[in-house]
N, C-alpha and C positions, 0 to 999 in steps of 0.2 A: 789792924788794917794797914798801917805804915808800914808791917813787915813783910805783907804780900804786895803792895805797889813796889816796894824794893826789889822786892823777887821779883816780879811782874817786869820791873824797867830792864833788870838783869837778862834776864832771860830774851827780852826783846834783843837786847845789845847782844846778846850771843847769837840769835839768831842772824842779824845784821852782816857782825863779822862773819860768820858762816857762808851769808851769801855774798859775799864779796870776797869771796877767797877764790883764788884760782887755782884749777885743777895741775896737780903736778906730774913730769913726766921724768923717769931716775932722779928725783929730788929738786929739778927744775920746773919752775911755776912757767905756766902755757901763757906765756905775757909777754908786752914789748915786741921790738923789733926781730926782724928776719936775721937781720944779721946780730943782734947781742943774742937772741938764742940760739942762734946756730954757734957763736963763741963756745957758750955752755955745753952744747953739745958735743963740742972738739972736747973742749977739758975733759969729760967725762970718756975719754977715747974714740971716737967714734970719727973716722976719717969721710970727709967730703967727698959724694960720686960727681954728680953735678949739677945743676941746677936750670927749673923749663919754667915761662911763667912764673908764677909765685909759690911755687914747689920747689925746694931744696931735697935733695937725697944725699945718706949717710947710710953708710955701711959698720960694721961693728958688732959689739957681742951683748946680746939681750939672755935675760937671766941664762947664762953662759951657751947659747945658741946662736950663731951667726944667723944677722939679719939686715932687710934695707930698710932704713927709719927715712918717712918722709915726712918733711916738715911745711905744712902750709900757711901760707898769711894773704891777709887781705891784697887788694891790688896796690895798693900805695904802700906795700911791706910793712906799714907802720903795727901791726897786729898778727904776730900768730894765735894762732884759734884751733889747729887740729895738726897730732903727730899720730902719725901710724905705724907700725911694726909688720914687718912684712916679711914673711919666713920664706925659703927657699919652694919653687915649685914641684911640685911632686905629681907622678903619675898612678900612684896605689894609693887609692880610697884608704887604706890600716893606716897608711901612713899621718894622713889627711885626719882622718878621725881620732887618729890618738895624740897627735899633738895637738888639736882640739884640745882634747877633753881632757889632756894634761894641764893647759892655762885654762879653763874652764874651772876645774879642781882647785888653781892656786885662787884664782881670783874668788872664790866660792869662801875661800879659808880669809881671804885679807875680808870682801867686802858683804859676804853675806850670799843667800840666794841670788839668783839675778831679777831684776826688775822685769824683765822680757826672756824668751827662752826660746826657739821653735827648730828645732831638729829632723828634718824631714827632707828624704834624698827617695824621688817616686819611682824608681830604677824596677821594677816588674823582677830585677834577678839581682841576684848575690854578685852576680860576676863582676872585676876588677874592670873588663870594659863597660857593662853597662851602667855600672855606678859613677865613673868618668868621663862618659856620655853623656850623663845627666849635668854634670857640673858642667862640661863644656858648653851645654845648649841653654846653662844660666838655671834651671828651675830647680837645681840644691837651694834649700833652706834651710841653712843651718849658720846660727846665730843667737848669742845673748848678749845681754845690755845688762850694766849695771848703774843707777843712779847712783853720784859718790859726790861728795864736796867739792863743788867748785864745775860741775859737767857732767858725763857722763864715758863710761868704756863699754866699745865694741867690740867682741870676738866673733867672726864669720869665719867657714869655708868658701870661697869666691873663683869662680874663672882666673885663670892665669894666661900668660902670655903661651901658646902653645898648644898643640893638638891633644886634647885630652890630661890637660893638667891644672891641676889648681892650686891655692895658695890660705895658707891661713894667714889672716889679718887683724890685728887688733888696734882698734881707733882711739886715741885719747881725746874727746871735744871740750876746748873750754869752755863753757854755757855764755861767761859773761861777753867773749870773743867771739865766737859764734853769733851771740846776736846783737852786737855792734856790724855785724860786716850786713847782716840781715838787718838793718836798721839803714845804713847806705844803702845799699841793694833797693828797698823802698823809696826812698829817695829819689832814686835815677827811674823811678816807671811812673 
């Protein structure tokens, strides 16, 4: 009996620390301030575009692909909570789709299935404009999630800046960040 309450306590405390770990992004934990992680971010190469609101952007090289990481935190910068990865925009659906489902692939191998999956572009034709059409007008669904320690990660195809172009995206949220800012947020209503 003494060696299962042992276990038992164990196992709780693993639990514990598990959910208080914070989700990390290149080896950097989605925690503190706007500006120490955005430090981190420099170190790791990633040069400063510029910063709106409580959104900082960075430019640089994601598993060796140029991309724009954007970094957000609450409104008093005291908490980042979400970085995202933001691949260049493109106008050919092949394009779109297979770098999908090239990080689709890797993240399949690090974290498993995905928690959520829905892949669905209602384009009536194969053609390169009606499939670009579709994302332009927003009704591309295509997106997985994966539940991981410390959050969660997004991969979408999304509207991009521009006529008939879109962008693949991938969200890093830190769960415990995330809903401290949704804890103020209630607050103020």
């Amino acid at each position: 009996m003494k060696k299962l309450f042992v276990t038992l306590t164990l196992l709780f405390a693993a639990i514990n620390v598990m959910a208080q770990e914070h989700l990390s992004f290149k080896g950097i934990p989605i925690e503190g301030s706007m500006t120490a992680f955005c430090q981190k971010l420099k170190a790791k190469g990633f040069t400063f575009i510029g910063q709106e609101n409580n959104t900082s952007l960075f430019s640089g090289d994601f598993t060796g692909r140029k991309a724009t990481v954007g970094v957000a935190a609450t409104d008093d910068g005291k908490n980042v909570f979400i970085v995202a990865v933001i691949f260049d925009a493109s106008g050919e659906w092949n394009t779109l789709v297979n770098t999908y489902n090239y990080y689709k692939d890797l993240y399949i191998r690090k974290y498993g299935e995905p928690t959520v999956s829905k892949e669905n572009n209602p384009a009536r034709s194969d053609s390169n404009t009606a499939l670009m059409a579709e994302v332009h007008e927003g009704t591309v669904v295509y997106g997985s999630a994966w539940e991981v320690t410390g959050g969660d990660i997004q991969l979408s195809i999304e509207k991009a800046f521009g006529v008939y172009k879109g962008s693949v995206i991938i969200r890093y949220r830190d769960s415990q960040n995330v809903e401290a800012k949704i804890q103020k947020e209630l607050e103020d209503i």
